[in-house]
Short mmCIF file of the C-alpha atoms (twelve columns), coordinates in Angstrom:
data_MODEL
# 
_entry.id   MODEL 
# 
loop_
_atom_site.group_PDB 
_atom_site.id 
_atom_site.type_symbol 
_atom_site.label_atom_id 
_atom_site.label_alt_id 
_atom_site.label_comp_id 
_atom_site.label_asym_id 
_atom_site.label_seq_id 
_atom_site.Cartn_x 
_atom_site.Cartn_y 
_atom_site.Cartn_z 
_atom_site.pdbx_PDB_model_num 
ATOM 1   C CA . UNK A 1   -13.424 23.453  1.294   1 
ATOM 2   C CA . UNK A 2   -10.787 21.212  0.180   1 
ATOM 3   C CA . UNK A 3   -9.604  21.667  -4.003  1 
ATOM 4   C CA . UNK A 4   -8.839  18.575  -5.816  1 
ATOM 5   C CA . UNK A 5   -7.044  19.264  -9.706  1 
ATOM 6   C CA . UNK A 6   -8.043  16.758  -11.994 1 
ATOM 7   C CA . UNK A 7   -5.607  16.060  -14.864 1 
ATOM 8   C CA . UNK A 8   -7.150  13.427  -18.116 1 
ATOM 9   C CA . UNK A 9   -7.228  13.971  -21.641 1 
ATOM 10  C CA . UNK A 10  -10.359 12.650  -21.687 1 
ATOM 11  C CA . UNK A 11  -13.262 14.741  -20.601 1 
ATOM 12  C CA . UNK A 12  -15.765 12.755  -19.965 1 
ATOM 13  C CA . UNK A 13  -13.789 11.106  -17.542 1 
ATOM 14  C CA . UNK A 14  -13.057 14.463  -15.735 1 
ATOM 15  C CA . UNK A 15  -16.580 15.143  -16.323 1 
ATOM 16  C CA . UNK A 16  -18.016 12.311  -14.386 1 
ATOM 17  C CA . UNK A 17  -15.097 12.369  -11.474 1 
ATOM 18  C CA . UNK A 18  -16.087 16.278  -11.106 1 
ATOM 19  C CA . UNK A 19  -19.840 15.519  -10.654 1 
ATOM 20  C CA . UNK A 20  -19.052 12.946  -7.961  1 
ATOM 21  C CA . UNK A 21  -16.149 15.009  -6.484  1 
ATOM 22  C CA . UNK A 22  -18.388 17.975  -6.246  1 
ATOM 23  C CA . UNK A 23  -21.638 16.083  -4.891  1 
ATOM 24  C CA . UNK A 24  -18.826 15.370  -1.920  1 
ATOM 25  C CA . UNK A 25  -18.456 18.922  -1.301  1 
ATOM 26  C CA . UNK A 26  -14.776 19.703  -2.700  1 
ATOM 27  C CA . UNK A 27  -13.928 22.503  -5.187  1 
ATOM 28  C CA . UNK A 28  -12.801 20.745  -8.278  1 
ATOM 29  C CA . UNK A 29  -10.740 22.115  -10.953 1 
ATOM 30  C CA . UNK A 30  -9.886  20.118  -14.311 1 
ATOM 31  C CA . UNK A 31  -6.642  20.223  -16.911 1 
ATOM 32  C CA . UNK A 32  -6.479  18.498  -20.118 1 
ATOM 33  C CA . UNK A 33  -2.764  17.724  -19.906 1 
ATOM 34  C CA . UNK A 34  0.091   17.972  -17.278 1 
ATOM 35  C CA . UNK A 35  0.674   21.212  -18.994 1 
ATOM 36  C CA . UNK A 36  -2.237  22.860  -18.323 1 
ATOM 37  C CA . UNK A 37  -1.937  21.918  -14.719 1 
ATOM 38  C CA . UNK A 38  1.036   22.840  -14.055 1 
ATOM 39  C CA . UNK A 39  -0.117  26.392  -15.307 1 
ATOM 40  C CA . UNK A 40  -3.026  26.089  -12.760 1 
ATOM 41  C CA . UNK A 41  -1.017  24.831  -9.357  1 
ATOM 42  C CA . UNK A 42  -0.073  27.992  -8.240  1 
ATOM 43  C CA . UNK A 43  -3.562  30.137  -8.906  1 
ATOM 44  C CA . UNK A 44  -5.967  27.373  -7.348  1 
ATOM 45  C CA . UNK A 45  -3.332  25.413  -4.736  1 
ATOM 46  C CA . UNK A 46  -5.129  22.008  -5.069  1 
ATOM 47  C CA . UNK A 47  -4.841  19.973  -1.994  1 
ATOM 48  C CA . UNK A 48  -4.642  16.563  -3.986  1 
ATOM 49  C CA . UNK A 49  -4.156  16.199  -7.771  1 
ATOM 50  C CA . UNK A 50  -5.781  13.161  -9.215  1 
ATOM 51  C CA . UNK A 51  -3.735  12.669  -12.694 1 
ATOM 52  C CA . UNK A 52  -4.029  10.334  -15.339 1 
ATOM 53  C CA . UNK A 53  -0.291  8.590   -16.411 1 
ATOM 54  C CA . UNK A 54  -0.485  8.203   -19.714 1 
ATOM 55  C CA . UNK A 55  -1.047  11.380  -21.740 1 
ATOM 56  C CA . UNK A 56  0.409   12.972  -24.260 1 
ATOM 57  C CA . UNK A 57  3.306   15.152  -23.906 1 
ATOM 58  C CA . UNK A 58  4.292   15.615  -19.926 1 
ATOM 59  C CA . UNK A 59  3.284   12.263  -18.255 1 
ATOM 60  C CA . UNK A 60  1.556   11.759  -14.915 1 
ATOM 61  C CA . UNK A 61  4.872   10.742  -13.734 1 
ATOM 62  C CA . UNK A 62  6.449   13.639  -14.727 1 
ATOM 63  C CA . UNK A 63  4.027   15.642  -13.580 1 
ATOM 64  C CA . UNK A 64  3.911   14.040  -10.193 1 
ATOM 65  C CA . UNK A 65  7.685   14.689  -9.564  1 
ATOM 66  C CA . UNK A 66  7.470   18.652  -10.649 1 
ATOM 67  C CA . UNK A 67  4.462   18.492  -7.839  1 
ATOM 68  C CA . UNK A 68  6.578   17.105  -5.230  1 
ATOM 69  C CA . UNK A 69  9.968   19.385  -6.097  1 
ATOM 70  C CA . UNK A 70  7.942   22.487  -5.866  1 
ATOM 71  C CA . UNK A 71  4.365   21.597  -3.737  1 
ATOM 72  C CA . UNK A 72  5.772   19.183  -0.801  1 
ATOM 73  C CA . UNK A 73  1.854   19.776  0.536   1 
ATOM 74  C CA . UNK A 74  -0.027  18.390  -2.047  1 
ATOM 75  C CA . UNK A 75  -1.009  14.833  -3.030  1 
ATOM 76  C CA . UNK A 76  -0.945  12.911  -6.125  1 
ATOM 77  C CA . UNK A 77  -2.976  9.769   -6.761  1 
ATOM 78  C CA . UNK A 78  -2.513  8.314   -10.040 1 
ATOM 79  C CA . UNK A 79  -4.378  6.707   -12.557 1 
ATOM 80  C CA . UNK A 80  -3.263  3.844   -14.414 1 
ATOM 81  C CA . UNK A 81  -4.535  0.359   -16.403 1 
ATOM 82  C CA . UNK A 82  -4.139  -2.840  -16.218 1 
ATOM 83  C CA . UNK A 83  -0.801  -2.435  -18.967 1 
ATOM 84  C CA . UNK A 84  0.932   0.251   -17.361 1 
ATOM 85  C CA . UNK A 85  0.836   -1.485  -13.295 1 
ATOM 86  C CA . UNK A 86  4.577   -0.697  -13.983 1 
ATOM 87  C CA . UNK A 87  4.001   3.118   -14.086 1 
ATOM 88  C CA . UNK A 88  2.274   2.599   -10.390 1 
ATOM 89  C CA . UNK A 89  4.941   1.425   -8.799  1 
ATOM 90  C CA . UNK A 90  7.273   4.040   -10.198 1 
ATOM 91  C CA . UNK A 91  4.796   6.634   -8.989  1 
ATOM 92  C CA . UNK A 92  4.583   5.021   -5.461  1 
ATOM 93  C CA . UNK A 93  8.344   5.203   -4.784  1 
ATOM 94  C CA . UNK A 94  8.278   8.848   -6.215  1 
ATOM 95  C CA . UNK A 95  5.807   9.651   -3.571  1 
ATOM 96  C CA . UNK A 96  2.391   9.337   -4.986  1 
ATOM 97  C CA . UNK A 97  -0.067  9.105   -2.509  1 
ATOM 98  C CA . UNK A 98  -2.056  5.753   -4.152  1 
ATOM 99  C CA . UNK A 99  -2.882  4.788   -7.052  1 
ATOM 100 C CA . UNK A 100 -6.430  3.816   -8.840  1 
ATOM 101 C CA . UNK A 101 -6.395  1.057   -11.306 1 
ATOM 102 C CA . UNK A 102 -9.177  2.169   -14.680 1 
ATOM 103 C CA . UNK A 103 -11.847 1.878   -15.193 1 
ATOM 104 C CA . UNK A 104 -11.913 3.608   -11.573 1 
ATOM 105 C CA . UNK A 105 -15.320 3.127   -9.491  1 
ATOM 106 C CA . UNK A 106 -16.996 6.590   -8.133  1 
ATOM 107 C CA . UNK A 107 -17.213 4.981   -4.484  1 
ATOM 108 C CA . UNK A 108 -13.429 4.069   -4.582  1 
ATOM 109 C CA . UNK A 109 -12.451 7.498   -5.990  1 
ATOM 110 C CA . UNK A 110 -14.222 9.079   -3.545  1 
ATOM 111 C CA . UNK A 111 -12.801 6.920   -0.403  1 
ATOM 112 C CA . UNK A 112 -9.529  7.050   -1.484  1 
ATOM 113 C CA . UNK A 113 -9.748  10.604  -1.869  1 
ATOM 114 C CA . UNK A 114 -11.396 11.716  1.819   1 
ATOM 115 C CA . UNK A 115 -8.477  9.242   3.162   1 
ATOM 116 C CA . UNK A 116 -5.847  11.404  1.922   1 
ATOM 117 C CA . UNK A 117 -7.338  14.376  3.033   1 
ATOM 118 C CA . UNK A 118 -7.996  12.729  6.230   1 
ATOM 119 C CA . UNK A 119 -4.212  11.864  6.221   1 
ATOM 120 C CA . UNK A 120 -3.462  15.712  5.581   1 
ATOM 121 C CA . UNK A 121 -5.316  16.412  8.474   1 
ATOM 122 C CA . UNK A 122 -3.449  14.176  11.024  1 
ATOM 123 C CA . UNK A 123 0.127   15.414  9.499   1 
ATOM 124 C CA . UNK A 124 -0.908  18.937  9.857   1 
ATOM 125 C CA . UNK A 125 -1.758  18.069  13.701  1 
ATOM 126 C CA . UNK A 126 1.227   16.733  14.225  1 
ATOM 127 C CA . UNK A 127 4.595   18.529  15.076  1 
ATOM 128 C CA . UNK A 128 7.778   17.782  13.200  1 
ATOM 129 C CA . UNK A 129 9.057   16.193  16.491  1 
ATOM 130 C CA . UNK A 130 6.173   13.824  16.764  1 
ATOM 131 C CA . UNK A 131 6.583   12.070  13.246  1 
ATOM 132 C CA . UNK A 132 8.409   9.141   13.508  1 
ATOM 133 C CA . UNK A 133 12.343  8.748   12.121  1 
ATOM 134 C CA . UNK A 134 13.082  5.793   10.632  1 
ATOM 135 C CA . UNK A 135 16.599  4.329   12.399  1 
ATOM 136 C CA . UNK A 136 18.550  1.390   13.203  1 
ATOM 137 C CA . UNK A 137 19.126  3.029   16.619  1 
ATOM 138 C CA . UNK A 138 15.575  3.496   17.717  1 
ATOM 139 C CA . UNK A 139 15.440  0.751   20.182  1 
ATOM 140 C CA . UNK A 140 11.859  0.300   19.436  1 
ATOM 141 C CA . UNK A 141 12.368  -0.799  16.592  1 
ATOM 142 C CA . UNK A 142 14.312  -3.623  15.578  1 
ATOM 143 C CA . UNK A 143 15.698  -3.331  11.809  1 
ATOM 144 C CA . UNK A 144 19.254  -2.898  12.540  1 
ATOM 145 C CA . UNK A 145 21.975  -1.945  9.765   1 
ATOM 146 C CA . UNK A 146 24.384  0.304   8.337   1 
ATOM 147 C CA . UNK A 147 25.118  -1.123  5.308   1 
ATOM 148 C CA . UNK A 148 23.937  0.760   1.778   1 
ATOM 149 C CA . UNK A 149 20.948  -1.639  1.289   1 
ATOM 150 C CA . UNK A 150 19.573  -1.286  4.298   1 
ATOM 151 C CA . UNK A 151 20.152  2.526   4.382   1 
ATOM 152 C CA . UNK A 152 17.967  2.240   1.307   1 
ATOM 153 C CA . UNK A 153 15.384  0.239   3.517   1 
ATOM 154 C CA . UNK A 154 14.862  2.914   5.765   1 
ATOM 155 C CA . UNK A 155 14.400  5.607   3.139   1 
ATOM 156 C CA . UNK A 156 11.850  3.538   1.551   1 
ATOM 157 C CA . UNK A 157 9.923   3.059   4.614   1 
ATOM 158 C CA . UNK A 158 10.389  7.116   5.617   1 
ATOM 159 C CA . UNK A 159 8.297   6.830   2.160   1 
ATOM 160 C CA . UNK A 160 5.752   4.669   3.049   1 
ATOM 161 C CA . UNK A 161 5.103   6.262   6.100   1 
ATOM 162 C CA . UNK A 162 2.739   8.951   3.863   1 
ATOM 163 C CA . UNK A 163 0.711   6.683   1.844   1 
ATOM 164 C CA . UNK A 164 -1.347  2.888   1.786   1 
ATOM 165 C CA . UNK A 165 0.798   1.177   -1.133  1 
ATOM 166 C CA . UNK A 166 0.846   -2.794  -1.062  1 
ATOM 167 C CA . UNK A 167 4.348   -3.775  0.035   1 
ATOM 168 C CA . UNK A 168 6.345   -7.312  -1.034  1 
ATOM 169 C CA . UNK A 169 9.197   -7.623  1.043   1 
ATOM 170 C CA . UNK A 170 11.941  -10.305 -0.716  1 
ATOM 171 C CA . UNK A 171 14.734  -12.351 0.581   1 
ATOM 172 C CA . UNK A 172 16.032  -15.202 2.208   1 
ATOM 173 C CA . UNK A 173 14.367  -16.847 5.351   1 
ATOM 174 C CA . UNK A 174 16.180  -15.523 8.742   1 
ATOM 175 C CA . UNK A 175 16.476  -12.430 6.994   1 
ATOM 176 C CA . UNK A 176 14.080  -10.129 9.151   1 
ATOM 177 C CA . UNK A 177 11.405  -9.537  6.776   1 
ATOM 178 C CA . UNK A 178 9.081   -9.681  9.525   1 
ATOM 179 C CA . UNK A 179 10.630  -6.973  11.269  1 
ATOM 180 C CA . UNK A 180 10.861  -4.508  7.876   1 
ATOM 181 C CA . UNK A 181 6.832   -5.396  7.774   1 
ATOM 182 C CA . UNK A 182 6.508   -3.999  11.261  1 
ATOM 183 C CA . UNK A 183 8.900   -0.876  10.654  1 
ATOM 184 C CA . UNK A 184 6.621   -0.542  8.138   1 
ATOM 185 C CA . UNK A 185 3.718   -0.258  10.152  1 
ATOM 186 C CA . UNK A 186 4.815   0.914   13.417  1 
ATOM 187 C CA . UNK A 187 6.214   4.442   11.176  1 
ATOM 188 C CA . UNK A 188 2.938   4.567   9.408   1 
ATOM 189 C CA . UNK A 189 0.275   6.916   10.344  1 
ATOM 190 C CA . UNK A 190 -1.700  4.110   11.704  1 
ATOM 191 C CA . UNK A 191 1.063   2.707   13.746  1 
ATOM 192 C CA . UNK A 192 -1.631  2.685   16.670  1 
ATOM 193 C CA . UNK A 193 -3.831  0.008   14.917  1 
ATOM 194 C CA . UNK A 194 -2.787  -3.409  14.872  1 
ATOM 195 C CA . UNK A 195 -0.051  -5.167  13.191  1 
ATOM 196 C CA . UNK A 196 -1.537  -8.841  12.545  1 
ATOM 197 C CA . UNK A 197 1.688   -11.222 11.420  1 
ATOM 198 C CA . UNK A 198 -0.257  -14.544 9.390   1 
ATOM 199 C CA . UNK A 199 1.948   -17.326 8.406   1 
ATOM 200 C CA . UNK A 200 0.945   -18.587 4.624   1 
ATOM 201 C CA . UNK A 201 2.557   -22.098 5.299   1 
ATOM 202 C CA . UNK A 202 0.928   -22.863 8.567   1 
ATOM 203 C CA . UNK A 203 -2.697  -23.178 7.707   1 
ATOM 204 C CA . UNK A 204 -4.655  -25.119 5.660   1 
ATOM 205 C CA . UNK A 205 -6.497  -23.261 3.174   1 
ATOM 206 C CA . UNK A 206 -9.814  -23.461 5.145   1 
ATOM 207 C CA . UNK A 207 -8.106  -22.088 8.733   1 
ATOM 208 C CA . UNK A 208 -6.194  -19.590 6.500   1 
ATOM 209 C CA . UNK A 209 -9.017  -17.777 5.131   1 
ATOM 210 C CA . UNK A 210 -11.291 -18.717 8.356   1 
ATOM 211 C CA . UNK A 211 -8.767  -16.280 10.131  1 
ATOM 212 C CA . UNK A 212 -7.725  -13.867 7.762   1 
ATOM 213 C CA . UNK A 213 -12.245 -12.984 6.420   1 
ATOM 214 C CA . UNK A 214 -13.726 -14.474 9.140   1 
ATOM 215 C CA . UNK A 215 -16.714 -17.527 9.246   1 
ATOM 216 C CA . UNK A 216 -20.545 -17.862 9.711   1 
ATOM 217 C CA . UNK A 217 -21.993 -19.955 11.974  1 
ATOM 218 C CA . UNK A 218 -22.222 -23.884 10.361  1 
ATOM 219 C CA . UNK A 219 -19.672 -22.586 8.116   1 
ATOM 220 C CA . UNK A 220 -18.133 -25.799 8.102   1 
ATOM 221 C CA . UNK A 221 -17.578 -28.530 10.555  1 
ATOM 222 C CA . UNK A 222 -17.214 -27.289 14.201  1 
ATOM 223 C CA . UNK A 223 -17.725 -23.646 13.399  1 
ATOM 224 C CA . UNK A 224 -20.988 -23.544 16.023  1 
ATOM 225 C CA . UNK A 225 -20.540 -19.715 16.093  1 
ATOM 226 C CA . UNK A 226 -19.104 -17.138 13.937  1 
ATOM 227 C CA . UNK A 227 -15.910 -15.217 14.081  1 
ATOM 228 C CA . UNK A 228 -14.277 -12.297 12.993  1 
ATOM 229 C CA . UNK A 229 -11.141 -12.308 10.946  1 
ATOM 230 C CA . UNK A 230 -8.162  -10.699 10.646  1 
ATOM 231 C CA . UNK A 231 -9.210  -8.048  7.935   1 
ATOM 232 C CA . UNK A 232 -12.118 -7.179  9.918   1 
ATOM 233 C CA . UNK A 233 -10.042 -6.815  13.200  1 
ATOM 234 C CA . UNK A 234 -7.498  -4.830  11.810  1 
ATOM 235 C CA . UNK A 235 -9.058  -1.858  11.288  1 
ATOM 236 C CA . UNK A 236 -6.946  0.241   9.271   1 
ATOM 237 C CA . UNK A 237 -3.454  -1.454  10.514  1 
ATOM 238 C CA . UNK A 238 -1.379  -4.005  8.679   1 
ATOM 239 C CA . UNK A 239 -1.824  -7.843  7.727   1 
ATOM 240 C CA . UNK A 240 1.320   -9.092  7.099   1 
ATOM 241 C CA . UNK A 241 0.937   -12.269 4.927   1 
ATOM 242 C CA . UNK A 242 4.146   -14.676 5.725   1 
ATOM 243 C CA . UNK A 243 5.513   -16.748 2.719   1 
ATOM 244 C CA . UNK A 244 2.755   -15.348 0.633   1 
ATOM 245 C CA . UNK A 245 4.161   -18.181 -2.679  1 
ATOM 246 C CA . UNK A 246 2.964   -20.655 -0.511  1 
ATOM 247 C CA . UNK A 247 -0.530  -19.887 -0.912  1 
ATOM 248 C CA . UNK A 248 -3.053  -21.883 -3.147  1 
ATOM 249 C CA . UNK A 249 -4.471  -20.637 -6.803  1 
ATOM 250 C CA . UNK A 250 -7.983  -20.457 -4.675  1 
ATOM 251 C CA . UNK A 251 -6.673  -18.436 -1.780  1 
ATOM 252 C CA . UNK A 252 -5.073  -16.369 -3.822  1 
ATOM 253 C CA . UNK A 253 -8.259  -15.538 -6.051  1 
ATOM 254 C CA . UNK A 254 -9.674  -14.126 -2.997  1 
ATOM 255 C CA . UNK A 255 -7.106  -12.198 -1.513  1 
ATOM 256 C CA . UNK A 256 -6.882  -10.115 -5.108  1 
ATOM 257 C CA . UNK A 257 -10.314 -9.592  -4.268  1 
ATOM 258 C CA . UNK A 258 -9.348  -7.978  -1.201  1 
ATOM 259 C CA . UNK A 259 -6.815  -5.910  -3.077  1 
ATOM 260 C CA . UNK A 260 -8.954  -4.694  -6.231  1 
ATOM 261 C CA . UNK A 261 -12.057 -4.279  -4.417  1 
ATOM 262 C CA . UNK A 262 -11.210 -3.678  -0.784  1 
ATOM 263 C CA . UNK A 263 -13.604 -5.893  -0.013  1 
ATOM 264 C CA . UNK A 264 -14.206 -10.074 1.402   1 
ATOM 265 C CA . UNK A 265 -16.568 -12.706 2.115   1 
ATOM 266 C CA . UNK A 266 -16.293 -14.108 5.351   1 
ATOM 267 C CA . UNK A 267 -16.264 -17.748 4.436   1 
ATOM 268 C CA . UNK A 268 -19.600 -19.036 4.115   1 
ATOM 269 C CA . UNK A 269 -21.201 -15.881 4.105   1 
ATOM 270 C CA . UNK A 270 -22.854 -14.342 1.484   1 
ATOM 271 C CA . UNK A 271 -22.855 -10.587 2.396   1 
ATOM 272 C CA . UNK A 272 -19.449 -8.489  1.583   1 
ATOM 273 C CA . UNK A 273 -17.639 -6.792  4.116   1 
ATOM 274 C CA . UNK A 274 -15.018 -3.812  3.638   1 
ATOM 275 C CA . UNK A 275 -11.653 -3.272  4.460   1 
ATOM 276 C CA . UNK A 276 -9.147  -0.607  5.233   1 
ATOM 277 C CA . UNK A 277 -6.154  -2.541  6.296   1 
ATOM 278 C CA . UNK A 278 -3.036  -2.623  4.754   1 
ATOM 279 C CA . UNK A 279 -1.083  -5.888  2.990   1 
ATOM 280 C CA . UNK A 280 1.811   -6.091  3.369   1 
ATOM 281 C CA . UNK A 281 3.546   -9.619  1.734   1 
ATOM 282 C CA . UNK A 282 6.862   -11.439 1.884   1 
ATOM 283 C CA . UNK A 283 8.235   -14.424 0.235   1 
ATOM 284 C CA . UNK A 284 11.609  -16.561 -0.010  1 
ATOM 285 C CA . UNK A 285 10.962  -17.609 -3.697  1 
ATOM 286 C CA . UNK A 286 11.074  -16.320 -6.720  1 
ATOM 287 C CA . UNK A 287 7.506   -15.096 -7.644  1 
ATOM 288 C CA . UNK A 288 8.403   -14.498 -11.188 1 
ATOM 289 C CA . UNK A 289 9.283   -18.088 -11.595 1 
ATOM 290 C CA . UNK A 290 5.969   -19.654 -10.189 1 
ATOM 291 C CA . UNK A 291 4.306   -17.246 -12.232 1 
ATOM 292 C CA . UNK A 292 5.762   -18.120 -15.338 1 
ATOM 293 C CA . UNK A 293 5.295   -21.692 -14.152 1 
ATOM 294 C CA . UNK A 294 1.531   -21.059 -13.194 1 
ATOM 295 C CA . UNK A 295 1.839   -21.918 -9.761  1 
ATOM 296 C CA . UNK A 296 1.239   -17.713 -8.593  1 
ATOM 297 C CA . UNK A 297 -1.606  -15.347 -10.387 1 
ATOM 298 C CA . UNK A 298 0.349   -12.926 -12.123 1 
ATOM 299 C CA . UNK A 299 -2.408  -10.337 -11.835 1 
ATOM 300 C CA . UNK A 300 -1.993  -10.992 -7.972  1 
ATOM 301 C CA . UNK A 301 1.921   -10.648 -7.985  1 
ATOM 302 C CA . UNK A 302 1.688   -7.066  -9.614  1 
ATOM 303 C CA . UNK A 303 -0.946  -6.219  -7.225  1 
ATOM 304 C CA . UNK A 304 1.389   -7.369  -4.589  1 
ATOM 305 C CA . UNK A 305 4.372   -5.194  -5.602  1 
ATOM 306 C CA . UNK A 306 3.566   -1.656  -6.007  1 
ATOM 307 C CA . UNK A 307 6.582   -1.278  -3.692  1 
ATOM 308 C CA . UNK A 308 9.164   -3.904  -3.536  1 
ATOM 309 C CA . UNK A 309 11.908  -4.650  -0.694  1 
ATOM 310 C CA . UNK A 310 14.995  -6.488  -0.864  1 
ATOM 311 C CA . UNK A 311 15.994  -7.368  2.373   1 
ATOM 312 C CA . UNK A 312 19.940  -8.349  1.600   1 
ATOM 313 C CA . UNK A 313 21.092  -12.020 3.277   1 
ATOM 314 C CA . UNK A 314 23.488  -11.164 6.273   1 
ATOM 315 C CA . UNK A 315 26.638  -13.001 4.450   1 
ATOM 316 C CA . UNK A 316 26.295  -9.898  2.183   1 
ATOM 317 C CA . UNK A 317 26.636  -7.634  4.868   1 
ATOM 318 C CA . UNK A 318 29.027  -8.720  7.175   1 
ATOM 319 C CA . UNK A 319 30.028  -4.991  8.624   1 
ATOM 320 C CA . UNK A 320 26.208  -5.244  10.088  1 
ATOM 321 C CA . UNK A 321 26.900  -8.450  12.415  1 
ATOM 322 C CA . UNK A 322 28.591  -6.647  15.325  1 
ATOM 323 C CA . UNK A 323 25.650  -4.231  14.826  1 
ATOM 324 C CA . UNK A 324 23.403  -6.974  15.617  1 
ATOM 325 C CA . UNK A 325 25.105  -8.668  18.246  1 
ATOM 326 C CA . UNK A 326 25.293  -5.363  20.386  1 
ATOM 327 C CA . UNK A 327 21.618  -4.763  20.064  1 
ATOM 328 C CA . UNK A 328 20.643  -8.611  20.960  1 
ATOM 329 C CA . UNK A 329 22.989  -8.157  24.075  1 
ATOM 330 C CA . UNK A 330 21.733  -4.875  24.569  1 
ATOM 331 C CA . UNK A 331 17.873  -6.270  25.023  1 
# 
């Protein structure tokens, strides 16, 4: 029976997570404060800790990093609001497994909670020498670099090889974003589901969301049958949404949809569908401008970057170019 610790100051909370925890068959244990739980990691061994981040005293995050310098096996998913979206990225680069957004839904606690044992499961099966290594000289993949930043790349996506975080990839166009997206994916645990690559500036808004949710029949004129999209097919791989500030206010409604609720309508249909696939974004502009300007939803942008990538312009790392060269030669 797998143990989950849940850490809250607020009992009722705990209260109504262990009911619904326990109705799914796992041993549950509860702390009031990081304190507490920390006293209690050793005697029950939790498999996953789910920990609130604000609380009084030792925070979530502080919590989460004494977990992961002492208990490399077990996983932390952290709860934040709406105000504190900051404290969820923070937590994602320090190795939290996800994150839930309050007031948390029982259905999402509990999915988000059987995929990270599920994840467990498929680490423990594998062998050291089966995991994937992140490197500019795996010939498989493509990211190729030496220089500091894009060491830094590669760490960061050695980290999100263990967990589901939302990625925003940043920089210049002819950068390679596209390839970080599928390093991304291909040294993910679900590197065997498929990487769809969508450019934002392509499509209308109609074809955009016709092929990223899908359409009914009669949807709209010359849809005479309907069609699965992109989220759908996916499965739990990666969408990887090209030029993402090029989207419309209405498009991008829908896709925080997808984001909050794990869940679309195909257009014209009335009947939700579910999602497991992963987001990953990238952009050439400055988000925080067109936010400030109104022309991006902020809500959307911090849903977007729970981890952010800079992906450096190759003028500023000109000790990488005969790196390149020899690889495109070598292909």
């Amino acid at each position: 029976m797998s143990r989950i610790l849940l850490v809250d100051d607020d009992s009722d909370i705990r209260s109504v997570f262990r009911k619904k925890l326990e109705l799914l068959s796992y041993e549950v244990e509860e702390a009031d404060c990081a304190e507490a739980a920390l006293g209690k990691l050793k005697a029950f061994h939790p498999d996953v800790v789910i920990t609130d981040v604000r609380m009084d005293g030792i925070t979530g995050l502080e919590l989460l990093s004494r977990i992961k310098e002492s208990m490399e096996d077990v996983d932390v998913i952290v709860m934040t609001g709406h105000d504190t979206m900051g404290s969820a990225v923070e937590a994602m680069k320090s190795g939290a497994f996800d994150y839930l957004v309050k007031p948390v839904g029982l259905d999402e606690l509990g999915r988000v909670v059987e995929r990270c044992l599920s994840e467990q499961e498929q680490v423990r099966a594998s062998t050291v020498s089966e995991m994937p290594e992140v490197s500019d000289d795996d010939g498989s993949k493509i990211v190729v670099g030496r220089d500091p930043r894009m060491v830094e790349i590669y760490k960061m996506i050695g980290v999100l090889a263990r967990n589901r975080a939302t990625v925003l990839i940043r920089g210049e166009t002819g950068t390679g974003k596209e390839l970080v997206a599928q390093a991304v994916h291909d040294h993910s645990l679900y590197s065997s589901e498929p990487f769809i690559a969508v450019s934002c500036t392509a499509l209308t808004d109609t074809l955009l969301e016709s092929e990223l949710f899908g359409h009914v029949r009669g949807a709209f004129t010359g849809a005479v049958g309907g069609k699965k999209g992109y989220f759908e097919l996916a499965g739990q791989g990666t969408i990887f949404l090209d030029e993402i500030g090029d989207t419309s206010p209405d498009f991008q409604s829908k896709l925080l949809r997808v984001l909050q609720e794990r869940q679309f309508y195909p257009v014209g249909g009335e009947q939700p569908k579910r999602t497991e696939a992963r987001v990953v974004a990238a952009t050439h502009q400055p988000l925080e401008e067109l936010v400030s300007e109104g022309g991006f939803r902020e809500d959307l942008y911090f849903r977007l970057r729970v981890v952010e990538i800079h992906v450096p312009r190759l003028r500023e790392r000109k000790a990488d170019i005969p790196l390149i060269a020899n690889h495109l030669l070598s292909r």
